[in-house]
N, CA, C and O atoms as a Tinker XYZ file with bonds, in Angstrom:
   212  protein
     1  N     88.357000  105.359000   82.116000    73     2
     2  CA    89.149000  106.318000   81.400000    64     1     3
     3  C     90.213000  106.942000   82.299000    63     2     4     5
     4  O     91.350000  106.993000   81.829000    81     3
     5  N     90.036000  107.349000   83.339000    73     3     6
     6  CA    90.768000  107.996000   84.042000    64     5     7
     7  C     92.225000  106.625000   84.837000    63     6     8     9
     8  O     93.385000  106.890000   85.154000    81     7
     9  N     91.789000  105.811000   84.883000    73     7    10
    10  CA    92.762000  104.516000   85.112000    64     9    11
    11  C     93.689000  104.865000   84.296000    63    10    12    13
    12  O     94.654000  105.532000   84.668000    81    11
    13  N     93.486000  104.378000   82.820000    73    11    14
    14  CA    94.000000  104.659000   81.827000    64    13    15
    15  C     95.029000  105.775000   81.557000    63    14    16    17
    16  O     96.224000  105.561000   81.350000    81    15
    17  N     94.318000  107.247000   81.584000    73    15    18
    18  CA    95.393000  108.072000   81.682000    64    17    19
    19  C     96.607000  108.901000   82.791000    63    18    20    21
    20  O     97.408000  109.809000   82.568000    81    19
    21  N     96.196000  107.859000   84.419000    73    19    22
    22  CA    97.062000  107.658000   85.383000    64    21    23
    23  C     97.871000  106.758000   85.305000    63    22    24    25
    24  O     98.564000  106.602000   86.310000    81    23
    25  N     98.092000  105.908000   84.230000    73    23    26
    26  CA    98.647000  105.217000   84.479000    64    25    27
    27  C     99.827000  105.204000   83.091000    63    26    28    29
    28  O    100.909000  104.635000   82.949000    81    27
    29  N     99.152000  105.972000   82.344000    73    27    30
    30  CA    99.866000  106.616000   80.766000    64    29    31
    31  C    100.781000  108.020000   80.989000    63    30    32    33
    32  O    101.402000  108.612000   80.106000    81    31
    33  N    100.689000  108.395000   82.449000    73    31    34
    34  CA   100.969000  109.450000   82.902000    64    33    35
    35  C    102.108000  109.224000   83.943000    63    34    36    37
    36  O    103.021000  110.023000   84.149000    81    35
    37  N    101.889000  107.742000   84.721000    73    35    38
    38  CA   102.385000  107.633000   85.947000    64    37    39
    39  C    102.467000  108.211000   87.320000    63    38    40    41
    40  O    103.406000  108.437000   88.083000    81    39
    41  N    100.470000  108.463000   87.417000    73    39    42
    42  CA    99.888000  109.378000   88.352000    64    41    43
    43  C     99.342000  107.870000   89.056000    63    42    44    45
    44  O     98.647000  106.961000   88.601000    81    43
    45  N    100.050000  108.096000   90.456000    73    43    46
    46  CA    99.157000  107.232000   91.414000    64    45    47
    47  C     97.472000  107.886000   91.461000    63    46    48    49
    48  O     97.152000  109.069000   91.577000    81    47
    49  N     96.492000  106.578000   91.319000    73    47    50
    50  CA    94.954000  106.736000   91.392000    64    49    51
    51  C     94.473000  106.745000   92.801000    63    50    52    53
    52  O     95.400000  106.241000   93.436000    81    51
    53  N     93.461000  107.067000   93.669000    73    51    54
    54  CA    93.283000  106.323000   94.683000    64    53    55
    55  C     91.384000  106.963000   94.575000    63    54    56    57
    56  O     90.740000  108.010000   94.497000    81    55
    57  N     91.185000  105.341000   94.649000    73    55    58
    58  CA    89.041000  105.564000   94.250000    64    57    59
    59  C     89.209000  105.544000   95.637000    63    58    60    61
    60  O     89.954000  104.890000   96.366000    81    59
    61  N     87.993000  106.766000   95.943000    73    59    62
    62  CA    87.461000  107.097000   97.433000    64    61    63
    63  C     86.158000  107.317000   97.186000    63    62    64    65
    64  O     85.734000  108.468000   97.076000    81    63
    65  N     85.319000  106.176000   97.062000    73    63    66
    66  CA    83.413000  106.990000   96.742000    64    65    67
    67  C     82.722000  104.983000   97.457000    63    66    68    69
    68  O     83.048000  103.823000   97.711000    81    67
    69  N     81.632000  105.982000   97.415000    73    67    70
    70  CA    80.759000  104.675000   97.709000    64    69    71
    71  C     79.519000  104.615000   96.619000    63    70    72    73
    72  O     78.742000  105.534000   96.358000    81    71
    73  N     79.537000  103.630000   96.200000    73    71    74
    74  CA    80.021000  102.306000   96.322000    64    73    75
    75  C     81.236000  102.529000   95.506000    63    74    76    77
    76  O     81.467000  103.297000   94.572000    81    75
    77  N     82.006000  101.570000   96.173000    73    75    78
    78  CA    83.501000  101.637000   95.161000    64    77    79
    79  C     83.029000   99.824000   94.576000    63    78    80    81
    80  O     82.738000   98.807000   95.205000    81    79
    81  N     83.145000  100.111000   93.212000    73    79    82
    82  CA    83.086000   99.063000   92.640000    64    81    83
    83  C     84.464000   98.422000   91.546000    63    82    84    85
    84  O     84.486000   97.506000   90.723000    81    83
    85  N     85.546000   99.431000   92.034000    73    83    86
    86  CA    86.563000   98.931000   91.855000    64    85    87
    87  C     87.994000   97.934000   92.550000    63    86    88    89
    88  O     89.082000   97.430000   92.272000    81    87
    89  N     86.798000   98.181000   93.832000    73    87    90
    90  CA    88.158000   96.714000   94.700000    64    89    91
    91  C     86.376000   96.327000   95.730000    63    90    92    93
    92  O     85.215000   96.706000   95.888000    81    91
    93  N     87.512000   95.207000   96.186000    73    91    94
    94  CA    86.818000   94.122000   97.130000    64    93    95
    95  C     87.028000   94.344000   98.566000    63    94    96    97
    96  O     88.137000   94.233000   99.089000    81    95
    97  N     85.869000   94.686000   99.255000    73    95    98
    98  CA    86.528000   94.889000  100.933000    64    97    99
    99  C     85.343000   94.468000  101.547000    63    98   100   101
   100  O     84.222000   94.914000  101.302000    81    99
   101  N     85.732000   93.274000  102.650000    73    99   102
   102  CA    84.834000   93.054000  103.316000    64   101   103
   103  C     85.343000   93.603000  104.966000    63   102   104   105
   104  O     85.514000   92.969000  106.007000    81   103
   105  N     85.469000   94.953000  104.659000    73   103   106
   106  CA    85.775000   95.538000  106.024000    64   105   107
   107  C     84.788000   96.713000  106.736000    63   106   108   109
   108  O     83.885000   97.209000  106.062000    81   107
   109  N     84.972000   97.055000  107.889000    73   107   110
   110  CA    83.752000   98.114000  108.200000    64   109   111
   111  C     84.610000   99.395000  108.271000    63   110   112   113
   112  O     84.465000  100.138000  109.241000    81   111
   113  N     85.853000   99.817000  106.907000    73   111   114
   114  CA    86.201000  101.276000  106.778000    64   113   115
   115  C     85.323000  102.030000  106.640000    63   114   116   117
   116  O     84.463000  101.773000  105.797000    81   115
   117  N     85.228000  103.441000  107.571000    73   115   118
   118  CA    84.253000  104.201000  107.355000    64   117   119
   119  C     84.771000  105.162000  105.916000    63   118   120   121
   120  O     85.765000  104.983000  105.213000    81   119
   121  N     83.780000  106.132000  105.811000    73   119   122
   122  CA    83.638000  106.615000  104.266000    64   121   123
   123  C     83.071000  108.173000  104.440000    63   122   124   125
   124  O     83.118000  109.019000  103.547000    81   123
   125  N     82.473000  108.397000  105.907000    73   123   126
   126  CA    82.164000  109.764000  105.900000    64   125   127
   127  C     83.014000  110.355000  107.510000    63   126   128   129
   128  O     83.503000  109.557000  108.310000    81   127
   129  N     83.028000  111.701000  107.682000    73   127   130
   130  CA    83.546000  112.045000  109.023000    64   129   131
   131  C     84.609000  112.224000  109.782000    63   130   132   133
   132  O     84.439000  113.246000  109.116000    81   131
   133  N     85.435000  112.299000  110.404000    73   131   134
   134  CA    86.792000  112.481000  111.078000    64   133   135
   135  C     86.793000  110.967000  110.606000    63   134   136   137
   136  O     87.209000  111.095000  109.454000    81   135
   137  N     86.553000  109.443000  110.821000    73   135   138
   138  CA    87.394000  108.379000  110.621000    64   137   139
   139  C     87.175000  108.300000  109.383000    63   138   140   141
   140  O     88.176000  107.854000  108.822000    81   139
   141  N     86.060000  108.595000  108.436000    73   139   142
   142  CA    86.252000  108.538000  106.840000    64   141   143
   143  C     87.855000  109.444000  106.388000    63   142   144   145
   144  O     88.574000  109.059000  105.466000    81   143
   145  N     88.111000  110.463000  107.110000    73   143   146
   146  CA    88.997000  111.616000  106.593000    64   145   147
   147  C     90.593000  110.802000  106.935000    63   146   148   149
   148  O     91.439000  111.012000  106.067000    81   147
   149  N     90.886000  110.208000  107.726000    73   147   150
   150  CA    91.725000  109.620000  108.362000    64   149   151
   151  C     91.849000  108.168000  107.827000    63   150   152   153
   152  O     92.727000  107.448000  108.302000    81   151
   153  N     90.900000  107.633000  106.727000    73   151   154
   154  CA    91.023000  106.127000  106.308000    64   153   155
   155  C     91.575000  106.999000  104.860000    63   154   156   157
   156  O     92.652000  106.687000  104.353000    81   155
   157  N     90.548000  108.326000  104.160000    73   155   158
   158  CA    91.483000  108.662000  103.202000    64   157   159
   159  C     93.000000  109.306000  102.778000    63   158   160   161
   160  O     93.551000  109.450000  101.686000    81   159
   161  N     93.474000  109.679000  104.410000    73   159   162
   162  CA    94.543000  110.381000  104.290000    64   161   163
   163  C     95.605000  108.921000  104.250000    63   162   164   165
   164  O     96.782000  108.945000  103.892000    81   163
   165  N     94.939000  107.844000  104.655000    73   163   166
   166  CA    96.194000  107.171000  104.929000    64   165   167
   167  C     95.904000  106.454000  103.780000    63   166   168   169
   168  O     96.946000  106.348000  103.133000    81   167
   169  N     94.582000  105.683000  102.989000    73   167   170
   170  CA    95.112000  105.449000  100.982000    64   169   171
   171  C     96.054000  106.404000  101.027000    63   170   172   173
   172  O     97.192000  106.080000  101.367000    81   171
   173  N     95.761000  107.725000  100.701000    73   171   174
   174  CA    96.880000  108.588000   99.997000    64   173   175
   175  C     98.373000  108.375000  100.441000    63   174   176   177
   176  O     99.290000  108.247000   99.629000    81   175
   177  N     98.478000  108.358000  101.341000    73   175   178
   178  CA    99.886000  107.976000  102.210000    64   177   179
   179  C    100.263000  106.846000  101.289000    63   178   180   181
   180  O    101.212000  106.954000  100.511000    81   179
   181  N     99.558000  105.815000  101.371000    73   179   182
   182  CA   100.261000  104.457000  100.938000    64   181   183
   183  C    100.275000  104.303000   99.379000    63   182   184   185
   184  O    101.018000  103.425000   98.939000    81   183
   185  N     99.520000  105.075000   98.456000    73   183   186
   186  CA    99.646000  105.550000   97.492000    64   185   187
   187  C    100.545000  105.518000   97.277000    63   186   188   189
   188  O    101.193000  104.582000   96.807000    81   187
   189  N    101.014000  107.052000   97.698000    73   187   190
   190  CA   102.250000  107.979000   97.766000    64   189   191
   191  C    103.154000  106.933000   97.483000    63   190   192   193
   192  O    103.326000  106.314000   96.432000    81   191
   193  N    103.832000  106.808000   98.838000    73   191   194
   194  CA   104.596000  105.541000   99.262000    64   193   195
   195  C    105.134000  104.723000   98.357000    63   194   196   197
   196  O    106.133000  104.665000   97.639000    81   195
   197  N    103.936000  103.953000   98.668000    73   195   198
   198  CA   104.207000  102.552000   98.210000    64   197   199
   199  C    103.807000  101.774000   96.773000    63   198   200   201
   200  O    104.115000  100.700000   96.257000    81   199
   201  N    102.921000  102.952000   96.403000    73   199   202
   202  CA   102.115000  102.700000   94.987000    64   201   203
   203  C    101.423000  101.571000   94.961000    63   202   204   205
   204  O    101.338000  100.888000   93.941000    81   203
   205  N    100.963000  101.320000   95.876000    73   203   206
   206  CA   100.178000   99.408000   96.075000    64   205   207
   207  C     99.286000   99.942000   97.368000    63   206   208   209
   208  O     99.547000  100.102000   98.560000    81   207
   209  N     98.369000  100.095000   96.731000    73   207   210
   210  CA    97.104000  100.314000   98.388000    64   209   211
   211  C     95.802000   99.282000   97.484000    63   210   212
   212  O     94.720000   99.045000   98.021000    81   211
């Protein structure tokens, strides 16, 4: 639902939870802590940006 009305709106989304079962990552991004806080500031950045994260 919320996809939906970001995108009926033209609000960049950015999922930050675990488990994220909306994309595919076979990477070791952390998710809690100073490097969790710093992997989410920079989605948002590229969000922002670039609208493609």
């Amino acid at each position: 639902m919320a996809i939906e009305i970001c995108k009926k709106l033209n609000i960049p989304l950015v999922h930050f939870s675990f488990p994220n079962t909306r994309r595919a990552g076979l990477s070791d991004t952390p998710n809690l802590g100073f490097k969790g806080m710093l992997s989410l500031v920079e989605s948002l950045i590229n969000r922002v940006l670039f609208n493609d994260v």
